[in-house]
PDB file with one MODEL, atoms N, CA, C and O in Angstrom:
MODEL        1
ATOM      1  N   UNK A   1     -96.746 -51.801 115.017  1.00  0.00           N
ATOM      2  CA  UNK A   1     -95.718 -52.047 115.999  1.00  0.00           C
ATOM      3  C   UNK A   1     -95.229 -50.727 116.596  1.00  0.00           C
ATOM      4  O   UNK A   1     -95.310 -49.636 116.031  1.00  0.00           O
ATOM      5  N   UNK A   2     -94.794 -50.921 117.615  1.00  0.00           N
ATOM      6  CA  UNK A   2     -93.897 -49.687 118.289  1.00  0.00           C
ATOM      7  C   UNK A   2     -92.696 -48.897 117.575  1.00  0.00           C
ATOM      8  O   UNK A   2     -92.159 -49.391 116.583  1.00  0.00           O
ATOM      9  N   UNK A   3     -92.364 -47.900 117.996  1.00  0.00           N
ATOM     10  CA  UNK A   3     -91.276 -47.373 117.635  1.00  0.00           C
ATOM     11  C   UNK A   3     -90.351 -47.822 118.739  1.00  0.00           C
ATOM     12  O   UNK A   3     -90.286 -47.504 119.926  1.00  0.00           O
ATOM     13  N   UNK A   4     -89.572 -48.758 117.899  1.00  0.00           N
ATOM     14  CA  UNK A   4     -88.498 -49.338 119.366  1.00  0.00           C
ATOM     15  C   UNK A   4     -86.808 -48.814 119.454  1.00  0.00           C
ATOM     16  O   UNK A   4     -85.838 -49.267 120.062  1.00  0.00           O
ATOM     17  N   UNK A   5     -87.007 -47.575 118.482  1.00  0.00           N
ATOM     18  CA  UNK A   5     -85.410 -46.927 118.079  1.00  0.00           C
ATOM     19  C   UNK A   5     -85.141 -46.319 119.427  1.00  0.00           C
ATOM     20  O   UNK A   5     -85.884 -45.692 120.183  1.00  0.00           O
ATOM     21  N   UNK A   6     -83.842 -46.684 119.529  1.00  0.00           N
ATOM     22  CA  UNK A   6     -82.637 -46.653 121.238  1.00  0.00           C
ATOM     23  C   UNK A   6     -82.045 -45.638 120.940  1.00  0.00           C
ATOM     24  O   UNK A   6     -81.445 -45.617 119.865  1.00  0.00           O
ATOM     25  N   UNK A   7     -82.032 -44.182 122.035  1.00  0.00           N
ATOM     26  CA  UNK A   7     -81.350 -43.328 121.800  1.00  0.00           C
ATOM     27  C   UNK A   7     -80.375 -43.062 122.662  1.00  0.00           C
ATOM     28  O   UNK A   7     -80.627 -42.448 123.699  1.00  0.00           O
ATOM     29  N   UNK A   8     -79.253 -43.440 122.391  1.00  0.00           N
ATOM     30  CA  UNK A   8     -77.810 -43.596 123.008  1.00  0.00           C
ATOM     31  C   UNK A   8     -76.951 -42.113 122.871  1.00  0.00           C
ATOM     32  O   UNK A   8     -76.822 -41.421 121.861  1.00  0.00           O
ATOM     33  N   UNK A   9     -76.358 -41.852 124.385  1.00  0.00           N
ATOM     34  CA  UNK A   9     -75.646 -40.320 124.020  1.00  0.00           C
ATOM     35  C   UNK A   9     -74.487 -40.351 123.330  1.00  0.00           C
ATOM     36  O   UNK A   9     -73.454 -40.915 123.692  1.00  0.00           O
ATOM     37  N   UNK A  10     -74.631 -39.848 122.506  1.00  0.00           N
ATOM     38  CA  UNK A  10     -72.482 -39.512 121.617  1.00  0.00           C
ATOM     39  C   UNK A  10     -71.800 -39.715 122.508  1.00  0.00           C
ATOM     40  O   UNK A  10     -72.009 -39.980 123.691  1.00  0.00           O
ATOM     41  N   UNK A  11     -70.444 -39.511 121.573  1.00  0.00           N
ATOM     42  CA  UNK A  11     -69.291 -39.881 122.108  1.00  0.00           C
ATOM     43  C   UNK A  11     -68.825 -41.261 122.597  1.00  0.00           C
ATOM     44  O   UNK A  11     -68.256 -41.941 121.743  1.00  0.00           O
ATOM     45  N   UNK A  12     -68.988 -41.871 123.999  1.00  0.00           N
ATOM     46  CA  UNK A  12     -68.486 -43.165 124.069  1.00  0.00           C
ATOM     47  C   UNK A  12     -69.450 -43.914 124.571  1.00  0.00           C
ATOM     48  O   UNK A  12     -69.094 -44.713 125.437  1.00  0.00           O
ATOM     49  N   UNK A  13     -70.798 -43.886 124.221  1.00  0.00           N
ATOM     50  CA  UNK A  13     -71.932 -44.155 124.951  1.00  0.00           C
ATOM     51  C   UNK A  13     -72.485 -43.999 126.526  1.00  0.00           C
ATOM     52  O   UNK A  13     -73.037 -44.861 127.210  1.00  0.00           O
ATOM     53  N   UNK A  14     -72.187 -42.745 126.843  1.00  0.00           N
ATOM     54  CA  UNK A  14     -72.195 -42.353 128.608  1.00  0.00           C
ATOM     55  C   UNK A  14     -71.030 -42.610 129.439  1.00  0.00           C
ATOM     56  O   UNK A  14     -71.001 -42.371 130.646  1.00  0.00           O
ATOM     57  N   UNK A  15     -69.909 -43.183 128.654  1.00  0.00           N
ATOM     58  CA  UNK A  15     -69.013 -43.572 129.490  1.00  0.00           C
ATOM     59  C   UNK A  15     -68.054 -41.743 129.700  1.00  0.00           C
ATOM     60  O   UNK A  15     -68.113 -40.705 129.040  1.00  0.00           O
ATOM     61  N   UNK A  16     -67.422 -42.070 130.703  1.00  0.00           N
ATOM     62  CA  UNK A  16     -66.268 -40.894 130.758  1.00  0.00           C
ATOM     63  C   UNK A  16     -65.181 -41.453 130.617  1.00  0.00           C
ATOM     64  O   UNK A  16     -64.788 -42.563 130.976  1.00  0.00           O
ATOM     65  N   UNK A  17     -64.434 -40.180 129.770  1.00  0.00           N
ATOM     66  CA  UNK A  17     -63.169 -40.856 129.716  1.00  0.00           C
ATOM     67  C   UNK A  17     -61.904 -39.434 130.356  1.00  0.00           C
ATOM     68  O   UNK A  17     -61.788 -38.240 130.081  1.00  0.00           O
ATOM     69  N   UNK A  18     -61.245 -40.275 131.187  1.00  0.00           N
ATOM     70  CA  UNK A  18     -60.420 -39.072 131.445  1.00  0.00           C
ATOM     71  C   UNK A  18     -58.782 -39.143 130.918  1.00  0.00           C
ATOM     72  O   UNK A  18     -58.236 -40.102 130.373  1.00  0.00           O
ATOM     73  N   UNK A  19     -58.274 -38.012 131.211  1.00  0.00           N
ATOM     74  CA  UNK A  19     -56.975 -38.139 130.543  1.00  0.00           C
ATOM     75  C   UNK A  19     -56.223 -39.388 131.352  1.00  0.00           C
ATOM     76  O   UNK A  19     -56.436 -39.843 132.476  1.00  0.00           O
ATOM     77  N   UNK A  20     -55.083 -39.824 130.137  1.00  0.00           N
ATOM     78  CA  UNK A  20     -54.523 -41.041 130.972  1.00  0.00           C
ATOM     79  C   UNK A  20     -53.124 -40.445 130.920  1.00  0.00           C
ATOM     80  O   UNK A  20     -52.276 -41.211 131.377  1.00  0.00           O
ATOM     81  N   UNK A  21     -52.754 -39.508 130.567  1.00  0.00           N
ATOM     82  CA  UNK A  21     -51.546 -39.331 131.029  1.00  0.00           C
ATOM     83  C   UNK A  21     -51.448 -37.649 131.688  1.00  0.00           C
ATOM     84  O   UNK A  21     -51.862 -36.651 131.098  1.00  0.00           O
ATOM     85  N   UNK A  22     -50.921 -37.667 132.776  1.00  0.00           N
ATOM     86  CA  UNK A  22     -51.049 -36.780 133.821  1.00  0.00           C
ATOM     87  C   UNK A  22     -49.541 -36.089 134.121  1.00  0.00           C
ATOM     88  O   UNK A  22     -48.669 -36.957 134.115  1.00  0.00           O
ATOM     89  N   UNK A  23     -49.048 -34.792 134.371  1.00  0.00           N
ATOM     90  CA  UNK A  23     -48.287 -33.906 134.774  1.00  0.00           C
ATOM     91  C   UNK A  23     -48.417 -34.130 136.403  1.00  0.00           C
ATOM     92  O   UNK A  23     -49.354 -33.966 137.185  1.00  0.00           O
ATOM     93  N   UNK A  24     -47.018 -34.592 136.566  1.00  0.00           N
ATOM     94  CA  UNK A  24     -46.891 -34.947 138.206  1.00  0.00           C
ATOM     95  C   UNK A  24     -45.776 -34.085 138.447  1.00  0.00           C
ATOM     96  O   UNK A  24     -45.125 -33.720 137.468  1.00  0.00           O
ATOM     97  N   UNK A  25     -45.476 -33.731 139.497  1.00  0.00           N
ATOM     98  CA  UNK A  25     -44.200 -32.849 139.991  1.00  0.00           C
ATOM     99  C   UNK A  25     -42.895 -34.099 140.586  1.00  0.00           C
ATOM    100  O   UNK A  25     -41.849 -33.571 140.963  1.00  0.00           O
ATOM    101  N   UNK A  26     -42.950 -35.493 140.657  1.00  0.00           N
ATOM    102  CA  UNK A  26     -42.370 -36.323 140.956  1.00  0.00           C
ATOM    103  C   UNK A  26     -42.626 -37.667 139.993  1.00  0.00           C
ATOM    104  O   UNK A  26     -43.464 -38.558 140.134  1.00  0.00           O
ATOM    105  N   UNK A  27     -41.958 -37.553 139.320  1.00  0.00           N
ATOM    106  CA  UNK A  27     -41.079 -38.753 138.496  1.00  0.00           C
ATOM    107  C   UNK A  27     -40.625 -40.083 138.626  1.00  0.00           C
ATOM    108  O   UNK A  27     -40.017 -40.421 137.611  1.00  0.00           O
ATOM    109  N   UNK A  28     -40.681 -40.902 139.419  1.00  0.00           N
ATOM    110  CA  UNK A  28     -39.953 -41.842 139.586  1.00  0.00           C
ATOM    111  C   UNK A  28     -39.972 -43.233 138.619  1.00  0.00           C
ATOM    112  O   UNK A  28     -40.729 -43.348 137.655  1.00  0.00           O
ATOM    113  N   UNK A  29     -39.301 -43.951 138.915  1.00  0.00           N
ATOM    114  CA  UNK A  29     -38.719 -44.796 137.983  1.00  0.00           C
ATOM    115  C   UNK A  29     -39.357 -46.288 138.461  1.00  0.00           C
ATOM    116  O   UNK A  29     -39.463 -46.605 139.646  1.00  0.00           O
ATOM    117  N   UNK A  30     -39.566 -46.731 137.879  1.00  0.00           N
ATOM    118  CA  UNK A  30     -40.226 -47.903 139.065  1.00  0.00           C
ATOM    119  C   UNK A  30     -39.027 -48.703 139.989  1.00  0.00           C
ATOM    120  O   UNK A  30     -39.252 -49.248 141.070  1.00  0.00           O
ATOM    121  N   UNK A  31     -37.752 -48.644 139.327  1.00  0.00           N
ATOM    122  CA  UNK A  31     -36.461 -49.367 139.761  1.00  0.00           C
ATOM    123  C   UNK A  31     -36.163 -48.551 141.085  1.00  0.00           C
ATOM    124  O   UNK A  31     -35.867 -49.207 142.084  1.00  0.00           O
ATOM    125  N   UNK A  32     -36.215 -47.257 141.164  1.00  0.00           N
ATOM    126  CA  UNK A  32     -36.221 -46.355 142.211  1.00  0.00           C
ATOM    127  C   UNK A  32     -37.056 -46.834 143.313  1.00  0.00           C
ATOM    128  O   UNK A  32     -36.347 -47.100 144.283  1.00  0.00           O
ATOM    129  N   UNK A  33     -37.907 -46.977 143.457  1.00  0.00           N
ATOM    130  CA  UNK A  33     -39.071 -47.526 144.592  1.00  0.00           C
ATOM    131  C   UNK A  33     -38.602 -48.950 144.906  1.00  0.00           C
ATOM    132  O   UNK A  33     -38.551 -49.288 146.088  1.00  0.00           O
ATOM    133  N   UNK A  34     -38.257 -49.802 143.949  1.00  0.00           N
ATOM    134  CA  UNK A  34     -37.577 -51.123 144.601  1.00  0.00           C
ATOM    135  C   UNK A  34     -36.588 -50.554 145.839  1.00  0.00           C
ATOM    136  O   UNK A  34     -36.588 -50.336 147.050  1.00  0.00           O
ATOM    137  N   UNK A  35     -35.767 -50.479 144.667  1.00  0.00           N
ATOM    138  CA  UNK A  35     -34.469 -49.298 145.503  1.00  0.00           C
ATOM    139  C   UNK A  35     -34.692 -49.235 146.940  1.00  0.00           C
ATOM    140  O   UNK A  35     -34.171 -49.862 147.861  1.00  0.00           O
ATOM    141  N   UNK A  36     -35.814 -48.105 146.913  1.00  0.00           N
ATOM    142  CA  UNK A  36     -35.620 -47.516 148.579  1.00  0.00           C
ATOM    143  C   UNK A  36     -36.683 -48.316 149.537  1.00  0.00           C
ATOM    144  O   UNK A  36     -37.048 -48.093 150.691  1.00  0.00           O
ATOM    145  N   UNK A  37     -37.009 -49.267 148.661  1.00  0.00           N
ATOM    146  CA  UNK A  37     -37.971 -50.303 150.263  1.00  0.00           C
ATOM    147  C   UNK A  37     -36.891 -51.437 150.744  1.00  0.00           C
ATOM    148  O   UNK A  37     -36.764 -52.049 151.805  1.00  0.00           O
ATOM    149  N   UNK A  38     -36.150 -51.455 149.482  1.00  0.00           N
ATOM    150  CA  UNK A  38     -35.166 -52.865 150.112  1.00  0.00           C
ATOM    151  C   UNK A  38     -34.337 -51.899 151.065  1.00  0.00           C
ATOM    152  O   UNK A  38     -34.177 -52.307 152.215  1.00  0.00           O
ATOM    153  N   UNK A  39     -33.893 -50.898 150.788  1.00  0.00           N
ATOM    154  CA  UNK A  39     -32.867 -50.071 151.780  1.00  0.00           C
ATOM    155  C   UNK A  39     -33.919 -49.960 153.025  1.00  0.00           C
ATOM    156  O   UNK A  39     -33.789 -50.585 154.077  1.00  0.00           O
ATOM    157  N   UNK A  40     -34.963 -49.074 152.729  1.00  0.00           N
ATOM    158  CA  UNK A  40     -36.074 -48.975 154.831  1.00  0.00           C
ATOM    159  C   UNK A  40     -36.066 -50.595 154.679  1.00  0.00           C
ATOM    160  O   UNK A  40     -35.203 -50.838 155.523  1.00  0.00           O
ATOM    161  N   UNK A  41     -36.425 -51.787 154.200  1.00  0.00           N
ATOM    162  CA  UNK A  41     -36.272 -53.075 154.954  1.00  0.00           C
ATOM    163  C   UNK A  41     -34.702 -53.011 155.399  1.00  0.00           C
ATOM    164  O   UNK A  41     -34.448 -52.986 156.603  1.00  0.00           O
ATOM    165  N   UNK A  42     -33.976 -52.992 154.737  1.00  0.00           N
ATOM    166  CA  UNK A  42     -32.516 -53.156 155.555  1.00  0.00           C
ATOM    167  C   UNK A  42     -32.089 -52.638 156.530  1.00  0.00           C
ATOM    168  O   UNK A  42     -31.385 -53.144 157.404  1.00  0.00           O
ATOM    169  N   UNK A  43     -32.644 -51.170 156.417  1.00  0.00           N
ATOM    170  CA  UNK A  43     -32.890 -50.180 157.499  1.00  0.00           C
ATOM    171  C   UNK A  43     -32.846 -50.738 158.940  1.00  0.00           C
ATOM    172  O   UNK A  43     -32.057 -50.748 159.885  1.00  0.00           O
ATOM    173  N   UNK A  44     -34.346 -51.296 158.579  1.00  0.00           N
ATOM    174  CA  UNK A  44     -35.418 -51.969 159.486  1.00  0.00           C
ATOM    175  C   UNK A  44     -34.469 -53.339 160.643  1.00  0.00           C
ATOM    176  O   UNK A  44     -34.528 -53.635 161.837  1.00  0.00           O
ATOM    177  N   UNK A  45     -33.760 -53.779 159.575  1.00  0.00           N
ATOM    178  CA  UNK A  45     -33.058 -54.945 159.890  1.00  0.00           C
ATOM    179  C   UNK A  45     -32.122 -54.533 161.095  1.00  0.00           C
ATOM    180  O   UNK A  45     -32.099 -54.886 162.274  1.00  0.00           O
ATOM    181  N   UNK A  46     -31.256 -53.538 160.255  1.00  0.00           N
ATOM    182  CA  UNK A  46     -30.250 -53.172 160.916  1.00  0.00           C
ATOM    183  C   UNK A  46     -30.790 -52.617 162.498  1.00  0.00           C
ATOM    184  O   UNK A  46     -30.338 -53.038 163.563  1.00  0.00           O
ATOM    185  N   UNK A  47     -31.661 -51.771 162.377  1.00  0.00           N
ATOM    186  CA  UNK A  47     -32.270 -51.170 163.878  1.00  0.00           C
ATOM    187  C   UNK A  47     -32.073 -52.589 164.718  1.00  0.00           C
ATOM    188  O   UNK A  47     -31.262 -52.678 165.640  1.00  0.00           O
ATOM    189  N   UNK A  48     -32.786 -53.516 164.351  1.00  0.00           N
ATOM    190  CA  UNK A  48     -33.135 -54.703 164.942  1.00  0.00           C
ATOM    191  C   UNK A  48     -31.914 -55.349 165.675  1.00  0.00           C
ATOM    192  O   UNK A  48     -32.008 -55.675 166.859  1.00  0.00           O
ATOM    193  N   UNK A  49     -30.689 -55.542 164.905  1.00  0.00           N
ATOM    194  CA  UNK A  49     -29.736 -55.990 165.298  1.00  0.00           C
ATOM    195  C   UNK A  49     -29.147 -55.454 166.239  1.00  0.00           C
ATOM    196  O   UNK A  49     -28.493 -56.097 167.060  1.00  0.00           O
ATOM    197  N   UNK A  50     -29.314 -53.988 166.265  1.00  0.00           N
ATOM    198  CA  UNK A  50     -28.054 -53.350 167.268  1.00  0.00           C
ATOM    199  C   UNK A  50     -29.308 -53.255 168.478  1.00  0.00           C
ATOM    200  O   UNK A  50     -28.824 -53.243 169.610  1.00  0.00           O
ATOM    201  N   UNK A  51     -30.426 -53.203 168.454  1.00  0.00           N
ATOM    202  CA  UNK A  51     -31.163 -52.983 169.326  1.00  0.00           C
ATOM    203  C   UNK A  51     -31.845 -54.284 170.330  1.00  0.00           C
ATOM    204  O   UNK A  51     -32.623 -54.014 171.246  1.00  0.00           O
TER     205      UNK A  51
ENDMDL
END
């Protein structure tokens, strides 16, 4: 019979893995981003009305 032995590379089998947590210079909060789209929609609103 053949030699049918599978030679697979270390580590995670060819996969990459990259870092999952990352150094950003901006922080935000996820409550923050609600925050400021409901304010530009209200924004938005308000333009509308007086205009």
């Amino acid at each position: 019979m053949a030699d049918t032995s599978i030679s697979m590379p270390g580590g995670f089998g060819g996969l990459m893995r990259y870092n999952e947590e990352y150094d950003t210079k901006f922080s935000l909060k996820p409550a923050y981003v609600i925050v400021f789209v409901v304010l530009i929609i209200a924004f938005r609103v308000f333009l509308s009305v007086i205009y």
